[in-house]
C-alpha positions in Angstrom: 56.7 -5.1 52.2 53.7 -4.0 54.1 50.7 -6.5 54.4 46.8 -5.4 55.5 43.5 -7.4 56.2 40.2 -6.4 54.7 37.1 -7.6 55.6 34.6 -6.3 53.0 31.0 -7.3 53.8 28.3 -7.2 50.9 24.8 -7.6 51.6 25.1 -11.4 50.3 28.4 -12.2 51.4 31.5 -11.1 53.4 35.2 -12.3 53.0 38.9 -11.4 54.2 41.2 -10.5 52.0 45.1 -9.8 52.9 47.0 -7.4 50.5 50.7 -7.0 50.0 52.2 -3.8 48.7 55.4 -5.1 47.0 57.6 -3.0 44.9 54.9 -0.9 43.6 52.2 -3.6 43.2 49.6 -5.2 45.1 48.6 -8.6 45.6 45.4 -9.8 47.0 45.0 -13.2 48.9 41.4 -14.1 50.2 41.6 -15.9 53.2 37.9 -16.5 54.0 34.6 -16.4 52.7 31.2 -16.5 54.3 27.8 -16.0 53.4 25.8 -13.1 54.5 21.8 -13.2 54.2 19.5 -11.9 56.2 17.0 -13.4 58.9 13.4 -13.2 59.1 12.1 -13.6 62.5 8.3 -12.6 63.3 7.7 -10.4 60.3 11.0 -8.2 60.2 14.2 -9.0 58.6 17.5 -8.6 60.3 21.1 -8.7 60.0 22.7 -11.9 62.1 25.6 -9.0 63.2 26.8 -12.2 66.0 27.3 -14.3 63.4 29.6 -11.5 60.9 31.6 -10.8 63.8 32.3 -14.8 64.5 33.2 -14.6 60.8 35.5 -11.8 61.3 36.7 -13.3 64.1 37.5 -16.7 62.5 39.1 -14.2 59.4 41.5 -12.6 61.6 42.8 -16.1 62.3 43.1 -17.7 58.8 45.2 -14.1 58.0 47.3 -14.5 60.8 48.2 -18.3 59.4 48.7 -16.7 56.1 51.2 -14.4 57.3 50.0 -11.8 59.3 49.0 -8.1 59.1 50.0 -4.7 60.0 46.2 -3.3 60.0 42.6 -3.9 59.8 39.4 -1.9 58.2 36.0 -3.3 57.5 33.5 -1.9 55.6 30.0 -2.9 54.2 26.6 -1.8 53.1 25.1 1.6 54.2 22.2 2.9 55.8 22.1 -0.2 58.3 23.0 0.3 62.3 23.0 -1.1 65.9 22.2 0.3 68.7 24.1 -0.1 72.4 23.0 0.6 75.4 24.8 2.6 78.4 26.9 -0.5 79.2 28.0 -1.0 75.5 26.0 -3.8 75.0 23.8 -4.3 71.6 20.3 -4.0 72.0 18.9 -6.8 69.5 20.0 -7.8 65.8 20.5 -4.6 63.3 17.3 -4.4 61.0 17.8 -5.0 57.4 17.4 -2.5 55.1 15.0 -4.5 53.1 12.8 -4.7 55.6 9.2 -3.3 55.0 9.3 -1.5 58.5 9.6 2.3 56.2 7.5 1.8 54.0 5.7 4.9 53.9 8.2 7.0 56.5 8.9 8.9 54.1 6.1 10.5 53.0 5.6 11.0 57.2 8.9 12.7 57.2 7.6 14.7 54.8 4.6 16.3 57.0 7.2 17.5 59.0 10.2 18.8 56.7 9.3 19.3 52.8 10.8 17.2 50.8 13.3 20.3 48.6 14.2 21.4 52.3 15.3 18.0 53.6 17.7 17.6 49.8 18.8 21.0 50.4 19.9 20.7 53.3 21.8 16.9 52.9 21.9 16.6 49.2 21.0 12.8 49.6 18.6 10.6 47.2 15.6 9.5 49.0 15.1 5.7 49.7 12.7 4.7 51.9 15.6 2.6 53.9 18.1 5.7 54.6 19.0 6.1 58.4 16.6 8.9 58.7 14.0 7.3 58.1 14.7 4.3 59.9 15.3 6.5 63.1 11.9 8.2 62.9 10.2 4.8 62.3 11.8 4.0 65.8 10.5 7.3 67.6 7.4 6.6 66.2 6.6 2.9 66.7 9.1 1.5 69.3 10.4 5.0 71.0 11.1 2.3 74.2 13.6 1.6 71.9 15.3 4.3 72.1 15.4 5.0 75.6 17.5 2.6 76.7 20.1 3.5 73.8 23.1 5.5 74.3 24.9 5.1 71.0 23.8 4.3 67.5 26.8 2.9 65.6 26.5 2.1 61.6 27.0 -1.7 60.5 31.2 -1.5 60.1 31.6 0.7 63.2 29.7 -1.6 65.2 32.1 -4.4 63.7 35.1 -2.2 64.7 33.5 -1.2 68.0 33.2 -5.1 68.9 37.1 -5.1 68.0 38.5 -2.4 69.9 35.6 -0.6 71.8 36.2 2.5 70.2 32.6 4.2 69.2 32.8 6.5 66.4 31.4 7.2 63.4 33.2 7.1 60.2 32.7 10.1 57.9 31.7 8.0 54.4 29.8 5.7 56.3 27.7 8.8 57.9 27.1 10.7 54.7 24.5 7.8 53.4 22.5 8.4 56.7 20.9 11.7 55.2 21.2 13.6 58.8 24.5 14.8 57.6 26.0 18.2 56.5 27.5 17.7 53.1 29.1 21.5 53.6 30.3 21.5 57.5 30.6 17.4 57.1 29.3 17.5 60.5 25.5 15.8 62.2 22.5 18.3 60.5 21.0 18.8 64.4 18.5 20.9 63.2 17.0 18.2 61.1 17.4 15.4 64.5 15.7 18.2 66.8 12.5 18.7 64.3 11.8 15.0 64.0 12.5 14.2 67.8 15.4 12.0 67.2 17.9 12.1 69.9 21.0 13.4 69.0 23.1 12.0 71.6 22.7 8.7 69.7 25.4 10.0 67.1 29.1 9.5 67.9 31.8 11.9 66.7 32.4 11.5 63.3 36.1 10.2 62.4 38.1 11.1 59.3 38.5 8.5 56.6 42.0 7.3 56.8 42.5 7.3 60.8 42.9 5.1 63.3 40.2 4.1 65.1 41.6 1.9 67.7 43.7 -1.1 68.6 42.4 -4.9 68.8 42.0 -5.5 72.6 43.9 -7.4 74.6 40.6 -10.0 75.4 40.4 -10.7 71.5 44.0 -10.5 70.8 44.4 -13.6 73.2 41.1 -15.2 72.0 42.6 -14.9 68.3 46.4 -15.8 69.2 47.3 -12.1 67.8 49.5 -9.1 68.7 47.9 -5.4 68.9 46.8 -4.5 65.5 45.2 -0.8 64.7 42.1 -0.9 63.2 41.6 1.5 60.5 38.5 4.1 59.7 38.7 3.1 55.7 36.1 4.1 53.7 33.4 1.8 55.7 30.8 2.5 53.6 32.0 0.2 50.2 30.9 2.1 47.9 33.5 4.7 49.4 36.2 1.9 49.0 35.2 1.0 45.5 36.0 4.3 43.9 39.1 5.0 46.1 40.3 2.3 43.7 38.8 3.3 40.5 42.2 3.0 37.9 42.3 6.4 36.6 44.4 9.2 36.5 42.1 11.7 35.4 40.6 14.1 37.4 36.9 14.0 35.7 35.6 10.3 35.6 32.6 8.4 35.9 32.2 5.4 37.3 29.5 2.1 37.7 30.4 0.4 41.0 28.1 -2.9 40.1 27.5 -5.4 42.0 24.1 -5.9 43.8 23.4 -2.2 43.7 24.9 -0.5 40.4 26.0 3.0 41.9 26.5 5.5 38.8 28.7 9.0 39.5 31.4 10.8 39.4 33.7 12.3 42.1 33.6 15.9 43.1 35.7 18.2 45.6 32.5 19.8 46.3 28.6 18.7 47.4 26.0 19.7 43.8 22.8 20.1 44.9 20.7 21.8 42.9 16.7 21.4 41.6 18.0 19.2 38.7 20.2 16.9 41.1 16.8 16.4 43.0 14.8 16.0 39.9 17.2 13.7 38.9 18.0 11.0 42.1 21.3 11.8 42.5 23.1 12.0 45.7 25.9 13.5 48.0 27.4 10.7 49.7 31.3 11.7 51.3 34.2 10.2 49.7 37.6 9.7 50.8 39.1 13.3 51.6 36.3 14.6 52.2 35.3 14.5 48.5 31.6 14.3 47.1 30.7 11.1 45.7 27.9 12.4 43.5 26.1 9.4 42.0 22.7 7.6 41.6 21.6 4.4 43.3 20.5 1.9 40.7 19.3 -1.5 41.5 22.2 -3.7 39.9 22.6 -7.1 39.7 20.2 -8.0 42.4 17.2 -8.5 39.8 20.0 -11.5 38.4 20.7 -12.6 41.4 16.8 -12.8 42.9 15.3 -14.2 40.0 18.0 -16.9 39.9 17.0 -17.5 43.5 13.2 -18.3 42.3 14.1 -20.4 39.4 16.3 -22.5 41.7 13.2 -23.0 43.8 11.5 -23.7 40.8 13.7 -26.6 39.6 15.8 -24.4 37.2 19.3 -24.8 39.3 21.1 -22.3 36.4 24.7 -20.5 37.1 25.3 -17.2 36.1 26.9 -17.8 32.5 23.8 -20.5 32.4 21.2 -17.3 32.4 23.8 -14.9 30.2 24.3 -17.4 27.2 20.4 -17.6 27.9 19.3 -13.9 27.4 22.4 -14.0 24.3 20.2 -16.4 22.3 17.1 -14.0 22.8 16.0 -10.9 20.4 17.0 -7.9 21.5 15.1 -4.4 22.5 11.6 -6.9 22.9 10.7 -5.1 26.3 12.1 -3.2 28.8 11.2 -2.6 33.2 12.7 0.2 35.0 15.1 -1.1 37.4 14.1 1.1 40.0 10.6 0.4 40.2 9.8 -0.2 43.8 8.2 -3.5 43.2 11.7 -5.0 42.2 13.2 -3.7 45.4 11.5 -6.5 47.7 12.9 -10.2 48.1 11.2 -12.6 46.4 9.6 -13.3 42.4 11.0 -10.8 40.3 10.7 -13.2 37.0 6.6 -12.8 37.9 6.7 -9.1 39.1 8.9 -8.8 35.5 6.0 -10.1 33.5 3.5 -7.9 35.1 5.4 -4.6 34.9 5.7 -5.7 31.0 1.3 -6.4 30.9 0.7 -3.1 33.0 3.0 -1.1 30.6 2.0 -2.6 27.1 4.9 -4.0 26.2 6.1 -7.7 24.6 5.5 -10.4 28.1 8.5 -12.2 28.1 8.3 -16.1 27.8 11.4 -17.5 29.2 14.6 -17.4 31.2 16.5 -16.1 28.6 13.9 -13.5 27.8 13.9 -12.3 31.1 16.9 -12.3 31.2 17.9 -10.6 28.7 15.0 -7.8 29.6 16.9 -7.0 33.2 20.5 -6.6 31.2 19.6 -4.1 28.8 17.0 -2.1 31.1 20.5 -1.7 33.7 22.2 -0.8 30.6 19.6 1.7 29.7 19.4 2.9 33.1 23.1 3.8 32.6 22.7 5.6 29.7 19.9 7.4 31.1 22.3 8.4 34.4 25.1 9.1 32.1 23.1 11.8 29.7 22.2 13.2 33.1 25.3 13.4 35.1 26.9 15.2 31.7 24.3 17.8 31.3 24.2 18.2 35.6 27.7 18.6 35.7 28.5 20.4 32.4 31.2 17.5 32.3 32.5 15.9 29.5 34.1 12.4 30.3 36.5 10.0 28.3 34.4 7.0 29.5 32.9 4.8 31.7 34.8 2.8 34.5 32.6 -0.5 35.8 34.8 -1.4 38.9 33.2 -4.8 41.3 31.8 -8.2 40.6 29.8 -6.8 37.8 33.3 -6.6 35.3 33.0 -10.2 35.4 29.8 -10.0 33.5 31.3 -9.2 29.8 27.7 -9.4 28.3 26.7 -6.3 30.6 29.9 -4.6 29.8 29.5 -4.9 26.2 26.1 -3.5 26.4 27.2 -0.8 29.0 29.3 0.8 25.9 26.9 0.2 23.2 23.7 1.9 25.6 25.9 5.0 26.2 27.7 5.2 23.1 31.3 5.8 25.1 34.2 2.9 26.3 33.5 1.1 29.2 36.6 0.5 30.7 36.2 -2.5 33.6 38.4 -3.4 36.5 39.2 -4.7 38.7 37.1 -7.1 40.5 37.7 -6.8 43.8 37.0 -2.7 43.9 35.8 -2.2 47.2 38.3 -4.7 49.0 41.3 -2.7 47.0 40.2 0.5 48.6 39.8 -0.5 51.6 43.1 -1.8 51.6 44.7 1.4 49.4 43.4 3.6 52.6 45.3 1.3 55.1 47.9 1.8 53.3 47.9 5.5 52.6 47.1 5.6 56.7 50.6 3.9 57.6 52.2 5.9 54.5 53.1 3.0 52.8 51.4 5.2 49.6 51.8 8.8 49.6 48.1 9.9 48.1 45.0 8.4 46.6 46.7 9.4 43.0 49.5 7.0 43.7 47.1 4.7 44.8 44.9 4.8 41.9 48.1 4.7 39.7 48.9 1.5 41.6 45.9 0.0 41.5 45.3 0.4 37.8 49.5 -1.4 37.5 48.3 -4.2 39.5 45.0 -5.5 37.8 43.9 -6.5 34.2 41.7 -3.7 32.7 39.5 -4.9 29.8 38.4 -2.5 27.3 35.1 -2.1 25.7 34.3 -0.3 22.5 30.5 0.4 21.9 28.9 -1.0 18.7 25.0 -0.8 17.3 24.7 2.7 18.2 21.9 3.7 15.9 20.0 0.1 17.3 20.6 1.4 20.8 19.7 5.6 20.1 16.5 4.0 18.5 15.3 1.5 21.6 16.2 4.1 24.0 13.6 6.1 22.9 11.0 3.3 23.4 12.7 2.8 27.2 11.8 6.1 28.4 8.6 5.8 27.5 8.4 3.4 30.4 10.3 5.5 33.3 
């Protein structure tokens, strides 16, 4: 029986979960939970990184009364970093990736290296918030910065550095930077050298699967522990999530849904092309060194925001509150794009709903449950949208759709998931992105001989629910009023 601790941070919350691999199963306990939002001090919002490590810190221990653990791996968001100085110490709190600070870099990026060339030469969707940009914003604005850095290290290897002092950088974790080569899946120098961003900042770049270190002896007496490696796992968790998608097929497609809804596929190679540029679709690594070849979609974020406002508001609703809402509504009344950059930002999304509804000529929505029901089947359109895409991209024909994360527990979105794409929706399990993490830990100490045994394993261990579409002619019909709104 082997046992493993992952600590899988979201960019609302973090927690620790221990695994078990048992007789061909695995078993998941969560042994802490914490909160994760970000701070805004002065006009910019940051990550409180002290604060995650306490947290990881105080998870360690509650494991260790649990049981124990053979390894640890931690991974989170992308995009996000610290940096250290010559001494190793961090320079300041990691700036969120919501923060307004690139607001415009792109397009400055742009003067420099064309747009096609930049995609062509990392394959990666633009967002204003990727690494790339968020580095040139520093050699523009605070180049002092800069100076007194030595290392740049991503969110989870500045986690893992704290816990073993090892600095690297892990491969998945890298590839959302957008200074990567997807082909040599090695730093793009030529793209660091034309914008003036040091190069020395970057660490070597580690393999998923490998150990990065061993807990030192200072935390392992602070924490009451024995030496424990710590594990490269897929840190970036979208990387985790599909390591643990349940299927044995070698052509899938997947929704990782949670805050972000990340829609794709898994390839051995990198596909970029004009259409995958046309199209938003990205070349993030994968575990392997396969190509996760998906979109970024804002997910469940427009929920979770807007519940945040009515709460301010008075309207304290839960989750299942807002969905038996938006199930009492009429359907296909109006429609937003999820990915308008408006919806992006903290703050009203109910109000910035409304006015994306007046500004397009659509129905206004009048309540909660109207609004509601507007962000559901937009995401669900979005999907369908991705998924006619991704076939035609890929000259790919796929069995169905796997929703892995928090967003299976959502059976409303599910449904409507099938019915907007017209395929099955298959959705588990609900802890995706810990389960990967923990699959890689185990494939590192050979407990599990491949990712196919893990997937196999994985999909033995957790309840799959099923989901046939319905309405199809309703759906074929409103689809072609949503596009007239992208």
């Amino acid at each position: 029986m082997k046992k493993v601790l992952a600590f899988d941070l979201g960019a609302s919350s973090g927690r620790g979960i221990v695994a078990t691999l048992d007789n061909g199963k695995i078993t998941l306990q969560e042994v802490h939970r914490f909160p994760n939002n970000g701070v805004s001090v002065r006009g910019t919002l940051y990550w409180d990184v002290l604060y995650l490590f306490d947290q990881i810190k105080q998870g360690i221990v509650n494991a260790k009364l649990a049981g124990g653990f053979d390894s640890i791996g931690i991974d989170t968001w992308g995009v996000d970093f610290g940096l250290v100085d010559e001494n190793g110490d961090l320079i300041g709190n990691p700036v969120h990736y919501r923060d307004a600070r690139t607001a415009g870099m792109q397009e400055e990026v742009f003067k420099v290296i064309r747009r096609d060339s930049l995609y062509e030469k990392t394959g990666i969707q633009f967002m204003d918030f990727n690494t790339l940009f968020q580095l040139y914003y520093l050699t523009k604005y605070k180049s002092d910065l800069l100076k007194r850095a030595d290392k740049m290290l991503f969110m989870p290897d500045l986690l893992s550095y704290f816990l073993t002092g090892v600095k690297r950088n892990e491969f998945t974790i890298s590839s959302t930077s957008q200074m990567l080569d997807p082909y040599k899946k090695q730093w793009n120098t030529e793209i660091l050298d034309t914008l003036g961003i040091p190069k020395d900042l970057l660490c070597d770049i580690i393999k998923t699967g490998e150990v990065l270190g061993t807990v030192t002896d200072d935390i392992c007496e602070e924490l009451g522990i024995n030496p424990v490696p710590v594990i490269a796992v897929g840190s970036h968790d979208t990387a985790s999530a599909v390591v643990s998608v349940p299927t044995t097929a070698d052509d899938f497609v997947y929704i990782s849904c949670g805050t972000w809804s990340l829609f794709g596929t898994e390839l051995k190679e990198p596909h970029i092309n004009e259409n995958s540029l046309k199209s938003s679709y990205t070349n993030e690594g994968g575990y392997n060194y396969t190509t996760r070849y998906l979109t970024n979609i804002m997910g469940l974020w427009l929920i979770q925001e807007s519940r945040r406002t009515w709460k301010k508001q008075g309207n304290d609703l839960s989750f299942n509150d807002l969905e038996m809402a938006a199930h009492k509504c009429e359907p296909f009344k109006c429609f937003i794009d999820p990915d308008y950059p408006e919806f992006a930002r903290p703050g009203d999304i109910p109000k910035r709903i409304v006015e994306f509804c007046k500004k397009t000529g659509q129905y206004v929505p009048q309540s909660i449950g109207e609004i509601v029901r507007c962000i559901y089947e937009s995401l669900a359109m979005k999907y369908r949208h991705s998924y006619l895409n991704l076939k035609k991209d890929t000259n790919k024909d796929f069995a169905g759709i796997n929703i892995v994360g928090g967003g299976t527990k959502d059976p409303f979105l599910c449904q409507l998931t099938a019915n907007a794409c017209n395929t099955t929706v298959m959705a588990g399990p609900i802890e995706a992105t810990a389960l990967g993490n923990v699959a890689v830990q185990f494939m590192a100490q050979g407990a599990i001989s491949d990712i196919k045994e893990a997937r196999s394993i994985i999909k033995d261990s957790f309840d799959i629910k099923t989901y046939a579409p319905t309405d199809i002619e309703a759906w074929d019909k409103a689809y072609t009023k949503f596009k007239e709104i992208l």
